[in-house]
Structure formats: C-alpha cells, structure tokens
N, C-alpha and C positions, 0 to 999 in steps of 0.2 A: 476690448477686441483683441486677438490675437492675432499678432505680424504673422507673415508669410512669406518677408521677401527679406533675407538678408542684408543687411549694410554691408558694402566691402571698402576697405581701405588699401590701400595699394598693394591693389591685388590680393590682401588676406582677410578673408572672414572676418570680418567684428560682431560686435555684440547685437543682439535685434533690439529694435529698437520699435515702440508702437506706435511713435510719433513720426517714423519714418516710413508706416505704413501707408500706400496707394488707397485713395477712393473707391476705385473700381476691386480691392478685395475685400470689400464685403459681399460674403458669400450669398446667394440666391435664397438658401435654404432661412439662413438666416433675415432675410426680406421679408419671406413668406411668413415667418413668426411674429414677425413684426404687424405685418398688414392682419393675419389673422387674430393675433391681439388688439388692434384696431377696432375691427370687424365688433368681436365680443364686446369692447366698451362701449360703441353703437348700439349696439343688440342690448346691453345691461344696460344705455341711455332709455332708450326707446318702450322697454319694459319697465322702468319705472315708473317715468310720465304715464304710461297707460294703468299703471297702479294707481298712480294719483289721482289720476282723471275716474277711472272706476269707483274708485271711494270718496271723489267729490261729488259725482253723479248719485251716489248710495244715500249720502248725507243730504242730501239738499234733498231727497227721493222724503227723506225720515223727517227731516224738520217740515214738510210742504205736509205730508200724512199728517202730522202731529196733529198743529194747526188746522184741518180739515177735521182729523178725527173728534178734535173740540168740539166744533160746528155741529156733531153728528148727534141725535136725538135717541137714545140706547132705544127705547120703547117703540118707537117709527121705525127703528134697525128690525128689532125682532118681528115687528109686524109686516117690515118688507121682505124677511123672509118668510114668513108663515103666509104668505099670501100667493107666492108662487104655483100657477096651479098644474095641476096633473099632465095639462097639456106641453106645457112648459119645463116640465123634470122628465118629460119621456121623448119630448125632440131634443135636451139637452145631451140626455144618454146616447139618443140616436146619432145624433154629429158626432160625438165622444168615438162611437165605435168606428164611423167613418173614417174619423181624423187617424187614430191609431192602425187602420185596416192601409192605410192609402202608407202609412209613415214603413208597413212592411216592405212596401214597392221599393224605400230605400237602399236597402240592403241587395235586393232583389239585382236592383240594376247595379250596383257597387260591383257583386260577386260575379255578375255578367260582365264588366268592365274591365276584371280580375280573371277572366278565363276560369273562372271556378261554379262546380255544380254542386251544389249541396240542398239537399228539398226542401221543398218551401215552409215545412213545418216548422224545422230549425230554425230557418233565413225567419218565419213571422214571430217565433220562441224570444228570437234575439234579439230581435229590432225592436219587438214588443219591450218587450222587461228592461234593456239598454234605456231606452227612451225614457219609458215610466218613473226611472230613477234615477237617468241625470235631470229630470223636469224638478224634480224636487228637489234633490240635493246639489244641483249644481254643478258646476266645474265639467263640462259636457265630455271633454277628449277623457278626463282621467276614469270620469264614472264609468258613463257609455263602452269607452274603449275595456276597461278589465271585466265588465259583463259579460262582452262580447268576444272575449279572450276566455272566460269561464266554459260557455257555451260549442264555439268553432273552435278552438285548439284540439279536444278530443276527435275534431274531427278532420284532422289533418290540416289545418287551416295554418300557415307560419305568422308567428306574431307579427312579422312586418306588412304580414299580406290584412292581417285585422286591424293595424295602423290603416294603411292604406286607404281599407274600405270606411273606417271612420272619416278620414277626410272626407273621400268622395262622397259620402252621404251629407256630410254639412253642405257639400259644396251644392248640395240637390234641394236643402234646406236653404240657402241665401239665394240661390236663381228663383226656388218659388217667392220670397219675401220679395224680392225686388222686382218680380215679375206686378205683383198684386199693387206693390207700394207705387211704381210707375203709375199703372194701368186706374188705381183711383185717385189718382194725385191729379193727372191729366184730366181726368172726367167730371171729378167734385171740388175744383179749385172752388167754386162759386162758394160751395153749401159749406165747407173747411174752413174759407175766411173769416169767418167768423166763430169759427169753436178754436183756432189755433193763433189769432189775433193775426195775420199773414193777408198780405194782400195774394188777389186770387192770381197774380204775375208770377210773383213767389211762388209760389205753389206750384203752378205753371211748368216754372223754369228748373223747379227742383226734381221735379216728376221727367220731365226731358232729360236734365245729366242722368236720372238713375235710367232711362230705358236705353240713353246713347252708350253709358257700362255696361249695360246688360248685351246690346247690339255687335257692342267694342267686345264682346268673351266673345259672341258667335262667328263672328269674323276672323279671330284671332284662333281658333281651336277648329276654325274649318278650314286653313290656307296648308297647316301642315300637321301633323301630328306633334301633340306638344308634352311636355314633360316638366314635373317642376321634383327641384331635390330639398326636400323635409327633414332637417336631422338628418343626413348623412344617407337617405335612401333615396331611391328615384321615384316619383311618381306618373305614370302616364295618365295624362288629364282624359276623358270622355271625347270623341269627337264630337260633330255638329248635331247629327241623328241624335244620338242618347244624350246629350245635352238640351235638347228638346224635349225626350221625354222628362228628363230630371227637371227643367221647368215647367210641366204641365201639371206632372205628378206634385213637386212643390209647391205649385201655385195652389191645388186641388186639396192638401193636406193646410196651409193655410186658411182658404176659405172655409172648412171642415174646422175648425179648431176658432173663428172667429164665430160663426155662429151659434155656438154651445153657447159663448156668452150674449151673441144677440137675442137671443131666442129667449133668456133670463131677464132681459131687461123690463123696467116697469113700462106696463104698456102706455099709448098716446104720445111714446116719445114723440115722434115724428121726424127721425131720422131714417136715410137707408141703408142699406146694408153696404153699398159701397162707399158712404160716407161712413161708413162704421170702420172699413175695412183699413183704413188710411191709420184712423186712430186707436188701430188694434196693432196694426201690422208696428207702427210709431212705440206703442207704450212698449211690444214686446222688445224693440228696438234697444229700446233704452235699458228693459231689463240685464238685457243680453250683455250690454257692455258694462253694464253696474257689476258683476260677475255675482249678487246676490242670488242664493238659490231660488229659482223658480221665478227670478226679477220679484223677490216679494220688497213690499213697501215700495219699488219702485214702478211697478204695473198698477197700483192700486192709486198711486197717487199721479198719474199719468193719466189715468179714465177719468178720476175723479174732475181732477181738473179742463181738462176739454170738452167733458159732458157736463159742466158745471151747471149749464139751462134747468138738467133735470135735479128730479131730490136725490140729496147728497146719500140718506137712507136706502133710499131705492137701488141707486150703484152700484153703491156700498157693498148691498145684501145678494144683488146678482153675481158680482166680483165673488160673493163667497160662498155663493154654490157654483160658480166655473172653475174656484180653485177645489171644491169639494171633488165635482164631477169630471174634470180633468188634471186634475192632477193627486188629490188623496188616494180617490178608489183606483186609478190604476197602479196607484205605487204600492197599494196593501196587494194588489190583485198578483204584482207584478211580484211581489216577496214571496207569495205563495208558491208562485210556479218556479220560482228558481229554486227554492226548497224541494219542491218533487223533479223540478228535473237534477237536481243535485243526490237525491236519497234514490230517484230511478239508475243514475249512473252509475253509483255504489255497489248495486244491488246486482246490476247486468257484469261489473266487473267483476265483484264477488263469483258470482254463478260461473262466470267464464275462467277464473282460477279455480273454480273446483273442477271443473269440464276437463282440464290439463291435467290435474295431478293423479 
C-alpha cells in the first residue's frame, strides 16, 4: 500500500512510513478492485461446479445408455424402426414444421421487445437456421447467437442488440418449459409416480414451486419495468403482456416438439400425452444442462429409462427418427439455406459495387 500521510517530527518532515499509514486511506477505487476480484472468483467458483455437475450428469447419462444399450436387441431395433408407418412419419413431419414455424414467433417477439422491424422472412431465415444448429451442435448462446449475427448484422442489427435478442428468446424458451413442466406435473402426479419412482406429493409439490417461479417472474416484470445487465450491457426484460405471449408461444413450440416424438412411439403404449409431456419436458431438462450437443446420450437415456414398462427396441427406434426428424433434416435443411442466403448476399453486393463504379 502506499502512505499518503507524512510522519512529522518536531515540526519537520520525516521519512513516510507504511506502517504509519491510517485505515481509512485505502482508497475506494482500490475496494472496488478488490470486491470486483471477489465477485470474478465467485463467478470462476460457481462456473466450475456447473462444469462439474454438467459432465457428471453426461457421464452417468453414458454409462446408464451403456448398460441399456446392452439390453437392446439390434434385430427388434431395426424392426422397430422399419415398422413405423406412413401415418406416423407424416404427423412426425407435421409437428416438426409446427415446432419450427411457432420457434420463428421467437425472434418475432425479441425484435418487437427491441423496437426493431425487420420482415419476417429474415426474422423466420434466422430463427429457423440459428435454432436447427444450435439443436445439434450445441452450446445454444455461442452457435445460435453468431448465425444470427451472420444474418441481422447486414441488416443493421448492432451485435449487442443480437446479444440481447438471443437472450430474450431463451427466456421465451424456459417460461414455455416451465409453463408445460408445471401444468403436467400438477395434472399427472398420479400416472408419473410410478414411471419416475416419486410419490404423487412429490410431484405435486415440485409442479407447485415451478408454477409459483413462473407466477414470482409475472409479478415481478409487471409491478415495474425491469432490467438486468449481462456482460456489461443492460437488458430491458419483456413486461407482463409479451411475457404472456412468450409463455404461450413457448408452451405451444414445446408441446409441438414433444409430439413429433409421441406420435413415433410403438403403439398400445397406453400413456398420454400429458404424461408424456412431463418426461419429455424432464429428459430435455437434463440434456440442456449436460451442455451435450443436442442432450445426445443424455435425452435417450432419460426416455429409456422412465418409459422402461415399454420395449426398450421400440424407444430406442422412435428416439431415432425424432432425432432424424427434428434435428438431422432441419440441420442439413438449415446448411442449405445459409449457403444461398450467404452466396445471394455476395451476389446483391457484388451487383451493387458494379452499380457505383
């Protein structure tokens, strides 16, 4: 620390001294580096443990697949996929298109949150393709966010404003999860107790905290306008109105994306779709914080397991036309389009530097 206050001796200047320095001069600025060094060792605690936790959750996801996958009958596998019929791959498609058509709305209402108008073909280009390729490849802010940075920047869009709206689109993604995850937890405690070993109280009471957080945002984002700062930016959260919509439309794109794979599964199960809905909403859950792309091995051993009543075959082979059907073809679908809107962009710039010269 460096003195500030002189020693004097009878009446002349002496030497400083830093053991002779006052408490009260340590400087403010220098607090503040302190506490914000603080802060950062929190934040590099706190992000590690959720490392750890994610790749304990991955692992345990891989050795439970393992063991399962043992179990699995290769010949019953190929036969429960070849058995799938017509009906079954054209309502899959159909939810598929639902699920992705409803996940534009995301963007939609982000850009509307953001004072920004840009047509919807863009807004459904971006939200399309962003989506289709953080689903597979994972890491959602880093994928999602530089697609979407490829696409609105040409369009005037500031990269903090394409931060922003990524948030706010997850934040439209977790009110629909935790809308649906409440809303069947409450309803199917019964018929869950026994696919998740849980007494139906449990279930119950777990279904209740997530509607009273869900209830605890709407009350908190209607009393004032709120704001939270992300990395150094500010963000203005939705009020209550478009925080409705963003739960309605989320809840809409979850249910849309669970039945792709209900609609695959081998028939006579004799579950419903809102008991489905708990241990879809659950497995994606898990994927999600495994940080595995696409929750793979951890979504497959998450169904496997809860739907254990049914053939482990049958699952199996629906599990792999809903990763076929919602997540291959839109990723191949979704490479395509960013290649011609990448080679149409070229081409419009091109033309417009010859226009000039």
């Amino acid at each position: 620390m460096n003195p500030q206050f002189p020693e004097s001796t009878s009446g002349a200047a002496g030497p400083v001294s830093a053991d002779a320095r006052p408490d009260n001069a340590v400087s403010d600025s220098q607090r503040r580096r302190e506490r914000a060094q603080a802060m950062i060792r929190r934040r590099q605690r706190w992000q590690m443990l959720g490392a750890l936790l994610s790749a304990a959750i991955f692992l345990a996801a891989l050795v439970a697949l393992w063991h399962l996958a043992h179990e699995v009958d290769a010949a019953q596998l190929r036969d429960a996929l070849a058995s799938a019929s017509l009906r079954q791959i054209g309502l899959a498609a159909l939810f598929t298109v639902i699920s992705y058509s409803l996940l534009t709305g995301y963007d939609f209402l982000a850009l509307r949150q953001l004072g920004e108008r840009i047509a919807y073909h863009i807004t459904a280009l971006a939200s399309f393709t962003s989506y289709a390729v953080s689903f597979t490849l994972g890491f959602p802010v880093v994928t999602s966010g530089t697609v979407r940075y490829w696409i609105y920047s040409p369009k005037g869009l500031k990269a903090w404003k394409i931060a922003s709206l990524t948030v706010i689109a997850g934040i439209t993604f977790w009110l629909g999860m935790g809308c649906v995850l409440a809303w069947s937890l409450l309803r199917e405690a019964p018929a869950l107790s026994g696919l998740l070993y849980l007494r139906p109280s449990v279930i119950q009471l777990t279904g209740a905290g997530v509607l009273a957080v869900l209830i605890g945002y709407f009350v908190w984002v209607s009393l004032k306008r709120r704001a939270v700062i992300v990395r150094g930016w500010r963000l203005d959260l939705p009020g209550f109105r478009l925080s409705l919509g963003q739960t309605l439309l989320g809840a809409g794109d979850v249910c849309a994306s669970a039945a792709v794979l209900f609609v695959l599964l081998p028939g006579g199960h004799g579950i419903s779709f809102e008991t489905f809905l708990a241990i879809y909403v659950l497995a994606c859950m898990l994927g999600i914080v495994s940080h595995s792309p696409g929750g793979l091995g951890v979504f497959e051993a998450t169904m496997l397991i809860a739907l254990s009543q049914l053939s482990r075959e049958g699952v199996l082979g629906a599990v792999l036309l809903f990763r076929l059907f919602y997540y291959l073809i839109p990723f191949v679908l979704a490479l395509i389009l960013l290649a011609l809107h990448g080679g149409w962009s070229r081409l419009n710039r091109k033309s417009a530097r010859t226009r000039t010269s």
